[in-house]
C-alpha positions as CSV (number, residue, x, y, z in Angstrom):
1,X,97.5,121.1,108.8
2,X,97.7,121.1,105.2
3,X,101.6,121.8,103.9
4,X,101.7,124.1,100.4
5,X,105.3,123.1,99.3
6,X,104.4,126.0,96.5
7,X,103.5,128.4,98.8
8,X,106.7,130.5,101.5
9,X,103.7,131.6,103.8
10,X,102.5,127.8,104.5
11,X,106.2,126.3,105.0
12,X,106.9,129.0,107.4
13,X,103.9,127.9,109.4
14,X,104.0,124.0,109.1
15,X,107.8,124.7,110.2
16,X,107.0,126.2,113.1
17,X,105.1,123.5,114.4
18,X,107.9,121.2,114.6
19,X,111.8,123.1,113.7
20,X,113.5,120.6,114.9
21,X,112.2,117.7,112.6
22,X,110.8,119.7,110.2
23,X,113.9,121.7,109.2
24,X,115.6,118.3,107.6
25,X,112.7,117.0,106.0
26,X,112.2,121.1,104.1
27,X,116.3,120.6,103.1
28,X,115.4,116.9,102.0
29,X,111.8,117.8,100.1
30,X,114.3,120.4,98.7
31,X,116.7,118.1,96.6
32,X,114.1,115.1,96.0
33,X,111.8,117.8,94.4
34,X,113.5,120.3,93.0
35,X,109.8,122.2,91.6
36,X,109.3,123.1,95.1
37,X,113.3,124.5,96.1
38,X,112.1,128.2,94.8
39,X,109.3,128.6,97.6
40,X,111.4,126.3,100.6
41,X,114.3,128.6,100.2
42,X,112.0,131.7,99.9
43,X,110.9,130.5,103.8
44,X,113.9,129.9,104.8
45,X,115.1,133.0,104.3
46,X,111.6,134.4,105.7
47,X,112.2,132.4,108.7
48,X,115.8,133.4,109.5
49,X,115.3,137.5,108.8
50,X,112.1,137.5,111.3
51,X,113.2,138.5,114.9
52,X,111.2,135.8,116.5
53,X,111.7,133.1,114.2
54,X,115.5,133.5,114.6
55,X,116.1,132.4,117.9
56,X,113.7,129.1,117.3
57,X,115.8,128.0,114.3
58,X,119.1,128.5,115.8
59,X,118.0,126.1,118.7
60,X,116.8,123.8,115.7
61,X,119.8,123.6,113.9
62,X,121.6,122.9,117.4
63,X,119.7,120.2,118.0
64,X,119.8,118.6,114.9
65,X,123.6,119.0,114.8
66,X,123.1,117.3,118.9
67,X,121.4,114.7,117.0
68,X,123.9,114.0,114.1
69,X,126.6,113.8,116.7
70,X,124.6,111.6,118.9
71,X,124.3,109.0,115.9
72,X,127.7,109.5,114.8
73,X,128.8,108.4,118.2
74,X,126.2,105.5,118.5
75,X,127.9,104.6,114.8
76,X,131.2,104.5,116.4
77,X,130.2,102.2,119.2
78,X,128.7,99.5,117.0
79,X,131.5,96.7,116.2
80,X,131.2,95.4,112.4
81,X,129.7,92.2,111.7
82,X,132.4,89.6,111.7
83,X,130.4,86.3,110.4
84,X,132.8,84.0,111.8
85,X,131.4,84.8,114.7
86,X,127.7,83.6,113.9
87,X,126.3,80.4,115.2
């Protein structure tokens, strides 16, 4: 599949093959290039007004949040390097 970053009608589709991954990486193609913010927004919104798009990026955003929690906890779980303790 070929991704138009200028083009709504093209995001909405390469989103749909992937929400869960591809949802972060529209928000972060968003900010690193801002020529392209216009038309990722414009799908966005596209994406969240359309009845059966809805439900699929509500369970996207869960899941993301699932796995921002999921690292945070893995975070928490690592103890800091203490070089002392190296051999």
């Amino acid at each position: 599949m070929i991704l138009n970053l200028n083009d709504p009608n093209s995001i909405v589709a390469w989103w749909k093959v992937l929400p869960e991954r591809h949802g972060p990486q529209l928000r972060a193609f968003a900010h690193l290039r801002p020529q392209f913010a216009f038309a990722i927004r414009a799908a966005v919104r596209a994406i969240k007004s359309d009845p059966k798009l809805r439900p699929l990026y509500e369970r996207s955003v869960l899941a993301e949040r699932a796995e921002q929690n999921r690292r945070d906890v893995v975070a928490e779980t690592i103890e800091p390097f203490d070089p002392r303790l190296a051999a």
